[in-house]
KOLZA-84034 format. One record per residue: residue number from 1; x, y, z of N, C-alpha, C, O in turn; residue in one letter. Coordinates in steps of 0.1 Angstrom, whole numbers. Layout:
+-----+-------+-------+-------+-------+-------+-------+-------+-------+-------+-------+-------+-------+-----+
:   n :    nX :    nY :    nZ :   caX :   caY :   caZ :    cX :    cY :    cZ :    oX :    oY :    oZ : res :
+-----+-------+-------+-------+-------+-------+-------+-------+-------+-------+-------+-------+-------+-----+
: NUM :     X :     Y :     Z :     X :     Y :     Z :     X :     Y :     Z :     X :     Y :     Z :   A :
...
+-----+-------+-------+-------+-------+-------+-------+-------+-------+-------+-------+-------+-------+-----+
This chain:
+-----+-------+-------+-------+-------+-------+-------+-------+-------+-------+-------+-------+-------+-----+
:   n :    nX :    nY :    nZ :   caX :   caY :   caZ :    cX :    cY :    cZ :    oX :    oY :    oZ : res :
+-----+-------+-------+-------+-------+-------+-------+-------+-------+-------+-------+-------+-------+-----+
:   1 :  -569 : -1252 :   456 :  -572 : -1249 :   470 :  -578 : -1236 :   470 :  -572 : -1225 :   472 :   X :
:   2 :  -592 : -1237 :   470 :  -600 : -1221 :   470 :  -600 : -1223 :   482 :  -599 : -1234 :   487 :   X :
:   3 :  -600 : -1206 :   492 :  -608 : -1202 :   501 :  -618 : -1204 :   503 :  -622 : -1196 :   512 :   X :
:   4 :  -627 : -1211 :   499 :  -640 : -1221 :   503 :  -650 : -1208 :   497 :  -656 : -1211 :   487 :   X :
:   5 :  -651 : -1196 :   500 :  -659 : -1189 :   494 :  -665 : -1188 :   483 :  -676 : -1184 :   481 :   X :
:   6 :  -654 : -1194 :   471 :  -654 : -1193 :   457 :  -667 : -1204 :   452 :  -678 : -1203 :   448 :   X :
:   7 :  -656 : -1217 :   455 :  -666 : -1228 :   445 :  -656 : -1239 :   451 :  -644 : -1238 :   449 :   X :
:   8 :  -662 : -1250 :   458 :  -656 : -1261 :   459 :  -651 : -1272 :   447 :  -645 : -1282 :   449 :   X :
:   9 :  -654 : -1268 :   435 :  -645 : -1277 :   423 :  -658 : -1289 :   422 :  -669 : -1289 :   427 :   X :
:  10 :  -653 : -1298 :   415 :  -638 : -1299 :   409 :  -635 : -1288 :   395 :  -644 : -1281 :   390 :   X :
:  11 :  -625 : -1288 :   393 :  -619 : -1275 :   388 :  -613 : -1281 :   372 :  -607 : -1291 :   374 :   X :
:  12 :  -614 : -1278 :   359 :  -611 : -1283 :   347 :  -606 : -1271 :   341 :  -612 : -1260 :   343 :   X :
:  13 :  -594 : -1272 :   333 :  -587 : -1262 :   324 :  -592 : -1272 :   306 :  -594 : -1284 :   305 :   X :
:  14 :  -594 : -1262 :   295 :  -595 : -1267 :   282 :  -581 : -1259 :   277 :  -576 : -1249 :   282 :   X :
:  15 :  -576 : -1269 :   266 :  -559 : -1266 :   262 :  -562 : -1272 :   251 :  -572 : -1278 :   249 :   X :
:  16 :  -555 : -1270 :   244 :  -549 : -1273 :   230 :  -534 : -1286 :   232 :  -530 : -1296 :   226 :   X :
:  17 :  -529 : -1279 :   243 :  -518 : -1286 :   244 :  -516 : -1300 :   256 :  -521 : -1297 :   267 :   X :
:  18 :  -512 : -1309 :   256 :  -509 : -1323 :   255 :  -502 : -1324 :   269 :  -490 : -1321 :   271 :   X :
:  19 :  -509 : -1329 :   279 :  -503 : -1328 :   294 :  -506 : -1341 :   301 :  -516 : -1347 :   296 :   X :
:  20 :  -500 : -1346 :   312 :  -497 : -1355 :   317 :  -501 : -1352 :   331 :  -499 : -1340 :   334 :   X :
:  21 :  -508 : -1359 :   342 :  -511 : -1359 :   360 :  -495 : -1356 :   362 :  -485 : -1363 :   361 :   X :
:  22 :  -497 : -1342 :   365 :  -484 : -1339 :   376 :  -483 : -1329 :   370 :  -482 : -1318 :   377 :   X :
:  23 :  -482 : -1329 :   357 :  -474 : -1312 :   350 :  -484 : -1302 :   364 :  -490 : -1304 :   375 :   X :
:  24 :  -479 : -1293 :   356 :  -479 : -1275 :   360 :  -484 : -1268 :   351 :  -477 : -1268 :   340 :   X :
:  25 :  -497 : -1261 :   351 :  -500 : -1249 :   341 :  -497 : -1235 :   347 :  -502 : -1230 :   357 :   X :
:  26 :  -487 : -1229 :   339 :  -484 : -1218 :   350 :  -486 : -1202 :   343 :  -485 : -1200 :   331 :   X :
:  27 :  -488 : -1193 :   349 :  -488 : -1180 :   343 :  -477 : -1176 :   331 :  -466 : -1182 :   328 :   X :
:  28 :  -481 : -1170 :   327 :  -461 : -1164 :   314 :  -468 : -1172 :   304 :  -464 : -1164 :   296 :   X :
:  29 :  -474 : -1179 :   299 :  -475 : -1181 :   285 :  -485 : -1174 :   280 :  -495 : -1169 :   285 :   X :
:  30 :  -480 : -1174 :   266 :  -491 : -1165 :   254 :  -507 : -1165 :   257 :  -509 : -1177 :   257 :   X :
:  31 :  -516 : -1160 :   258 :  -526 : -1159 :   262 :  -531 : -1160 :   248 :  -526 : -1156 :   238 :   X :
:  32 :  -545 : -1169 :   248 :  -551 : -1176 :   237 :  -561 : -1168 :   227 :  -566 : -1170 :   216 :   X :
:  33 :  -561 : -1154 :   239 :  -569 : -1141 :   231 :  -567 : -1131 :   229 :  -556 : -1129 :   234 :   X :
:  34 :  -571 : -1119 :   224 :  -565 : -1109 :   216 :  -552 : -1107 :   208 :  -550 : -1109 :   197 :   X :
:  35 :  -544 : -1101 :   218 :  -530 : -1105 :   204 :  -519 : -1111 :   212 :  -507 : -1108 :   213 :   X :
:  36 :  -526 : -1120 :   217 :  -514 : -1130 :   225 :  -506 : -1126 :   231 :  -495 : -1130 :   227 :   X :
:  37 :  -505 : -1115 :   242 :  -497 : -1114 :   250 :  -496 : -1124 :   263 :  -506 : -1130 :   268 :   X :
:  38 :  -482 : -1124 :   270 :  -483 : -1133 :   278 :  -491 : -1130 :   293 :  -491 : -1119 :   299 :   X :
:  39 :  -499 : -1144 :   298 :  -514 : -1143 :   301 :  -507 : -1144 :   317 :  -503 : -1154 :   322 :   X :
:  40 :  -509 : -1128 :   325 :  -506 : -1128 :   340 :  -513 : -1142 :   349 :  -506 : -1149 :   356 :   X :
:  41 :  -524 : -1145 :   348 :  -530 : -1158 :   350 :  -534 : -1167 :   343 :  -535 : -1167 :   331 :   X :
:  42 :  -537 : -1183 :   356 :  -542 : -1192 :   346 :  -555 : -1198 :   352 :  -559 : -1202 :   363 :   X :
:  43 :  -561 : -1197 :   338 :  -576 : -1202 :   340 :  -584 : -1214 :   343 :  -585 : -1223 :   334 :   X :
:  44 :  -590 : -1216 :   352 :  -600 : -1232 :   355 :  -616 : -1226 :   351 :  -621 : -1215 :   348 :   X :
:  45 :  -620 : -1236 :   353 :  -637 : -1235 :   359 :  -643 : -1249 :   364 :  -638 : -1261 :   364 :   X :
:  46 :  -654 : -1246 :   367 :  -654 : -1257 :   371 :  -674 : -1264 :   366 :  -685 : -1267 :   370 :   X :
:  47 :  -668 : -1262 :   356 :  -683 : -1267 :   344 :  -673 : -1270 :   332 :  -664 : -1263 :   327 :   X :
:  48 :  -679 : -1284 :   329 :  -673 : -1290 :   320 :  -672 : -1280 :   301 :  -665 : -1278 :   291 :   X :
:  49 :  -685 : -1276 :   308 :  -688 : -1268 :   292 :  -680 : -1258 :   290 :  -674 : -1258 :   280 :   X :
:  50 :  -678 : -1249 :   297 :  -666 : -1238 :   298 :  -655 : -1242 :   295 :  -648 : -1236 :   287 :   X :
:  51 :  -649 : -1256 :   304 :  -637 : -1262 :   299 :  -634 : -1266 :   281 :  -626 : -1264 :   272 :   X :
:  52 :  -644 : -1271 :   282 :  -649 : -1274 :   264 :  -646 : -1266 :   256 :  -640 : -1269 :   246 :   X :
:  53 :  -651 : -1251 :   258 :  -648 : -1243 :   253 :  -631 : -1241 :   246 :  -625 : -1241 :   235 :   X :
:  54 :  -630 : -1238 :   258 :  -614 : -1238 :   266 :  -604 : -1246 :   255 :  -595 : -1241 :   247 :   X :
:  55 :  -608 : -1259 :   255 :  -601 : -1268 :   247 :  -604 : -1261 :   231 :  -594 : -1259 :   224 :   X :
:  56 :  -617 : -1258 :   225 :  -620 : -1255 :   216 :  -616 : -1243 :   210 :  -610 : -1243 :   198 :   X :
:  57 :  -617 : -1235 :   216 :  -610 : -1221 :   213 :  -598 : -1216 :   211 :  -595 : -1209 :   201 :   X :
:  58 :  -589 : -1223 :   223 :  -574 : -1223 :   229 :  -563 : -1221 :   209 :  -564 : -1228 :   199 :   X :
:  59 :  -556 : -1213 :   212 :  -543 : -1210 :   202 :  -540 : -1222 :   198 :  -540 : -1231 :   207 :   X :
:  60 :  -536 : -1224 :   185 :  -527 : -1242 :   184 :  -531 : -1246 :   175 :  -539 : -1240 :   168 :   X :
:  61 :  -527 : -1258 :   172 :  -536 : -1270 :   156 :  -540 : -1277 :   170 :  -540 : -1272 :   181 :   X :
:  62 :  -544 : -1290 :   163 :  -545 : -1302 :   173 :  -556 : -1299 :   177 :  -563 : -1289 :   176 :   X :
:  63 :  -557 : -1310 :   184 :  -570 : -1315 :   188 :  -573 : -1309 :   204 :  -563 : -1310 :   211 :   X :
:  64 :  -584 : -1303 :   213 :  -586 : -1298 :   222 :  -583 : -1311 :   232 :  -586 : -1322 :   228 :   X :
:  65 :  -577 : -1307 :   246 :  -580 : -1318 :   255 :  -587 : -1307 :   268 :  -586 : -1295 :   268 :   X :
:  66 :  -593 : -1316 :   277 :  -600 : -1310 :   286 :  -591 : -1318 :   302 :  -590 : -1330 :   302 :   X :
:  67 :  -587 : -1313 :   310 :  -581 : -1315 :   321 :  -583 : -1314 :   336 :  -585 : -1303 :   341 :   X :
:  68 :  -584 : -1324 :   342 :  -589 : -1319 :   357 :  -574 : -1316 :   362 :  -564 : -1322 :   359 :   X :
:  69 :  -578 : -1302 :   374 :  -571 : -1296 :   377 :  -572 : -1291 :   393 :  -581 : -1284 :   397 :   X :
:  70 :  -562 : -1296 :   400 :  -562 : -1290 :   414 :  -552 : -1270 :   417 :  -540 : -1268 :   415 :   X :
:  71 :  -562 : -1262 :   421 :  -555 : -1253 :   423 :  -538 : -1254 :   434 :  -539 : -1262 :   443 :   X :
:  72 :  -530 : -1249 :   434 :  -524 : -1243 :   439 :  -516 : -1237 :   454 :  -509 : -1238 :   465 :   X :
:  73 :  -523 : -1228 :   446 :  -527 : -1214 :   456 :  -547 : -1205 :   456 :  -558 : -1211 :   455 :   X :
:  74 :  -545 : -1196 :   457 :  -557 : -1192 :   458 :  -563 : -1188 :   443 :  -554 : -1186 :   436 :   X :
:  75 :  -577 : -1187 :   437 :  -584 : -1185 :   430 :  -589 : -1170 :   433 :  -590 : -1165 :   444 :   X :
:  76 :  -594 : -1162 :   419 :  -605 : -1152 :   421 :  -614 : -1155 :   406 :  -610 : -1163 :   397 :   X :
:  77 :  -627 : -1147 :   405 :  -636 : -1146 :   402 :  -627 : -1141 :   385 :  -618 : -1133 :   385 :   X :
:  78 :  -632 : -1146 :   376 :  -622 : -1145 :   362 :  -633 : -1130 :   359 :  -645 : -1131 :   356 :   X :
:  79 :  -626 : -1119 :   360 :  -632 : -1106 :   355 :  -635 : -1108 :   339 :  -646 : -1104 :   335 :   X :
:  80 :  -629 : -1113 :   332 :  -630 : -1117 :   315 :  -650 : -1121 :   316 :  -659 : -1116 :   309 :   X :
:  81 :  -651 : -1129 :   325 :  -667 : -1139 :   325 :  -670 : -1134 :   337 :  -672 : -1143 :   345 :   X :
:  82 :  -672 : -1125 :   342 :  -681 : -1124 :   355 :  -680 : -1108 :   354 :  -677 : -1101 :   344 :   X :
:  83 :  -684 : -1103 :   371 :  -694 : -1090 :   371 :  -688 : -1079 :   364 :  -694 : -1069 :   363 :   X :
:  84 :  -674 : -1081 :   358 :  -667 : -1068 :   352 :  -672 : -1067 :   338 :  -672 : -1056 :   333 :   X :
:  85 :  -679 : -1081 :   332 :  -686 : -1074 :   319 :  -697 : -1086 :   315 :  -704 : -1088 :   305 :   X :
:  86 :  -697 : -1095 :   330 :  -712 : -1097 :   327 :  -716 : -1101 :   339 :  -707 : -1103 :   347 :   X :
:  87 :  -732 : -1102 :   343 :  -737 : -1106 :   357 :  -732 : -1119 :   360 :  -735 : -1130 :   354 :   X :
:  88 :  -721 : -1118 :   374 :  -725 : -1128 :   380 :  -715 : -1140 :   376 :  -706 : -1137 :   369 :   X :
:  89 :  -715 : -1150 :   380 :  -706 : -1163 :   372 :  -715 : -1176 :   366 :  -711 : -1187 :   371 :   X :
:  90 :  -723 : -1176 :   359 :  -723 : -1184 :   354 :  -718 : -1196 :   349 :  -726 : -1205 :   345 :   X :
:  91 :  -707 : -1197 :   348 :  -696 : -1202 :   340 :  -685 : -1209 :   348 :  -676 : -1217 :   345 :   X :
:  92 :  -690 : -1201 :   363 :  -678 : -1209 :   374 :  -666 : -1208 :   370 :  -659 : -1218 :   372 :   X :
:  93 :  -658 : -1197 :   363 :  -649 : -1195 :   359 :  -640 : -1189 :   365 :  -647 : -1182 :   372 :   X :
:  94 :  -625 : -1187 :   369 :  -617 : -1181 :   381 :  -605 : -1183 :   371 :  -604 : -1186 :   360 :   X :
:  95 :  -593 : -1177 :   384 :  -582 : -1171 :   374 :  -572 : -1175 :   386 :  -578 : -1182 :   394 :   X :
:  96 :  -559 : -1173 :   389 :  -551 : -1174 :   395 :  -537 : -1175 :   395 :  -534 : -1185 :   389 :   X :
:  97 :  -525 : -1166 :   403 :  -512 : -1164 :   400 :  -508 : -1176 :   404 :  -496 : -1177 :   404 :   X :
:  98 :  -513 : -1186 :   407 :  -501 : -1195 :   411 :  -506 : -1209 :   400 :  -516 : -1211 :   393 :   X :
:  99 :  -498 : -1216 :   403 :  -497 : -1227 :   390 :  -513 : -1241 :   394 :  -516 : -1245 :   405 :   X :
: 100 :  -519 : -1244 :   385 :  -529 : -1254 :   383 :  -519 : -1266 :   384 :  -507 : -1265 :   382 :   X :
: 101 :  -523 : -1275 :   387 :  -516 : -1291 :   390 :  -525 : -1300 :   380 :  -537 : -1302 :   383 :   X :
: 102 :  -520 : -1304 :   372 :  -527 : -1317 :   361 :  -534 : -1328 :   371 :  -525 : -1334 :   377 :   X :
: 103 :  -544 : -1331 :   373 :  -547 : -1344 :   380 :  -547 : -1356 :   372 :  -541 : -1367 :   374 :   X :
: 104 :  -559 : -1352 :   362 :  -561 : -1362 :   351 :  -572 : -1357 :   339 :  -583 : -1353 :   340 :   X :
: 105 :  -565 : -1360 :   326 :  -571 : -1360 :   316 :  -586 : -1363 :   314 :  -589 : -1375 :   316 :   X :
: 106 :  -597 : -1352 :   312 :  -611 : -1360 :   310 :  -615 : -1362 :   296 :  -616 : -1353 :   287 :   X :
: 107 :  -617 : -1375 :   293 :  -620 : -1383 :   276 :  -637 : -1380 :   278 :  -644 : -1376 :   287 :   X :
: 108 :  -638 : -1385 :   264 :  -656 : -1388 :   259 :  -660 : -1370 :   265 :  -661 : -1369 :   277 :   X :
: 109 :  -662 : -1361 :   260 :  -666 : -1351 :   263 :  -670 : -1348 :   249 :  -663 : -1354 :   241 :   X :
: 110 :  -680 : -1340 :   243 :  -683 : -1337 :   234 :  -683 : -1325 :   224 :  -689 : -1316 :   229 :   X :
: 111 :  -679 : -1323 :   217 :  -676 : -1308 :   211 :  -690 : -1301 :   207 :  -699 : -1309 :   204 :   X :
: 112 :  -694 : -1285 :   208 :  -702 : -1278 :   202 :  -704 : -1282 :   188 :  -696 : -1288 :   181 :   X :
: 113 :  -717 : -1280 :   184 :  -717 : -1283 :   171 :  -712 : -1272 :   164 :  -709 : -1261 :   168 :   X :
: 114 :  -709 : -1276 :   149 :  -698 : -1268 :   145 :  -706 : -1258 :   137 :  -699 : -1252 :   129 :   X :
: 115 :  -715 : -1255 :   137 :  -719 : -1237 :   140 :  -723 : -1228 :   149 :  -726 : -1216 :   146 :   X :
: 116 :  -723 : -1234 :   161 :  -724 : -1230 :   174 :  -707 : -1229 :   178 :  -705 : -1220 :   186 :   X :
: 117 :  -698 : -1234 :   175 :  -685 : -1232 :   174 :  -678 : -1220 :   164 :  -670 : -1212 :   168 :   X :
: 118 :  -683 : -1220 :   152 :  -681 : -1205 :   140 :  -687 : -1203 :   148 :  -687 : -1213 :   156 :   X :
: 119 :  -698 : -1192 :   153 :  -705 : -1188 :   160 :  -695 : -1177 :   166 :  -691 : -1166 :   162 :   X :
: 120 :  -692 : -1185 :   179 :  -682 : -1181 :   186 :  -668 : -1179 :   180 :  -660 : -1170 :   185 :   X :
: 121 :  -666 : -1182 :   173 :  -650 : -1182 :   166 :  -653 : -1166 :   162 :  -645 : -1158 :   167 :   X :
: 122 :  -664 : -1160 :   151 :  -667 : -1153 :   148 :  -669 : -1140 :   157 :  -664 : -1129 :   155 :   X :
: 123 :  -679 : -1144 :   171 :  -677 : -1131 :   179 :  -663 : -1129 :   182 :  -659 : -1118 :   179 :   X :
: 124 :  -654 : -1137 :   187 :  -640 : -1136 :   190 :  -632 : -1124 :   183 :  -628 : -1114 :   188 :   X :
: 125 :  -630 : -1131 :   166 :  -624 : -1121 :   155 :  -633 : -1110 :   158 :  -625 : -1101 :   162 :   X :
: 126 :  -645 : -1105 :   159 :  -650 : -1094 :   161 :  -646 : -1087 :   174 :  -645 : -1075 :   174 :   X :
: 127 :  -644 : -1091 :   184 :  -637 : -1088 :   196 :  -624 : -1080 :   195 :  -621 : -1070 :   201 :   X :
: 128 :  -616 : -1088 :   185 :  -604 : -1085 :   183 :  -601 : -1077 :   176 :  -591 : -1070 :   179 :   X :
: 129 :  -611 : -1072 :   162 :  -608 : -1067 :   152 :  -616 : -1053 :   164 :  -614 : -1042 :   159 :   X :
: 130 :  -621 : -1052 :   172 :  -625 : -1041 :   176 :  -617 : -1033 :   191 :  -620 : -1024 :   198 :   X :
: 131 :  -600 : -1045 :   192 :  -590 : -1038 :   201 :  -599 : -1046 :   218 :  -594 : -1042 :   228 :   X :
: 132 :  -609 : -1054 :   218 :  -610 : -1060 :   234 :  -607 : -1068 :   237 :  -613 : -1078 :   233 :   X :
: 133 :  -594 : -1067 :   248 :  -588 : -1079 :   247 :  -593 : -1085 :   264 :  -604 : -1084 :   270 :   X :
: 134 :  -582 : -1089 :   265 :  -587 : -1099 :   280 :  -584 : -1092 :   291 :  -577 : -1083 :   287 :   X :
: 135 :  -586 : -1092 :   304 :  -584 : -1085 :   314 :  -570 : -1091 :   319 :  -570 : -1103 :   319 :   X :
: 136 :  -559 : -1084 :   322 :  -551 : -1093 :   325 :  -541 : -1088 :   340 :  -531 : -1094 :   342 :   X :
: 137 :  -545 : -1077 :   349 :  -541 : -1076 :   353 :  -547 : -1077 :   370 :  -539 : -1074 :   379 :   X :
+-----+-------+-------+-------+-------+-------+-------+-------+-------+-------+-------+-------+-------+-----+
């Protein structure tokens, strides 16, 4: 439920981990970047590709799943992906203290090819190995 300002949805989280229409994704777990502390917010967007990501990236073994997701409570503009360290939102990405609602699992989505995947895996470790972690507060 955004404030209409933001982005009318529909809204997708990418996970590693295995969820059912109804769960709850909620703030307090390990955050999937820098050195895993636990993540004050939880992340949607609402472009499939970002979600993709999301699934791709995310801490874990297993296989990524991609999730449609109804907010909550209110959304803001994810400082990680927008004007705090790049123009703008491209990415339709947002953040928020209150819990995401599972709607339903999205199948047939496609993964990065897998050097466009290293790619990214590689700026990441370089991210990290250079102390920038995620905005979390």
């Amino acid at each position: 439920m955004s404030d209409g300002s933001l982005d009318a949805g529909p809204f997708f989280h990418g996970t590693k981990a295995a969820l059912v229409p109804g769960d709850l994704l909620e703030p307090g777990r390990a955050s999937n970047f820098g050195a895993g502390d636990p993540a004050n917010f939880v992340y949607l967007t609402a472009t499939m590709d970002a979600a993709i990501w999301g699934a791709e990236l995310a801490a874990g073994d297993g296989r990524g799943h991609v999730y449609r997701v109804e907010p909550t409570g209110s959304i803001e503009h994810d400082p990680n992906l927008t004007d705090t360290r790049f123009r703008g939102n491209r990415t339709r990405s947002y953040r928020t203290r209150d819990p995401l609602r599972v709607v339903a699992e999205v199948t047939g989505w496609e993964s990065h090819p897998p050097e466009v995947l290293g790619q990214m895996r590689e700026n990441l470790e370089r991210m990290k190995a250079d102390g920038i972690e995620a905005i979390n507060d």
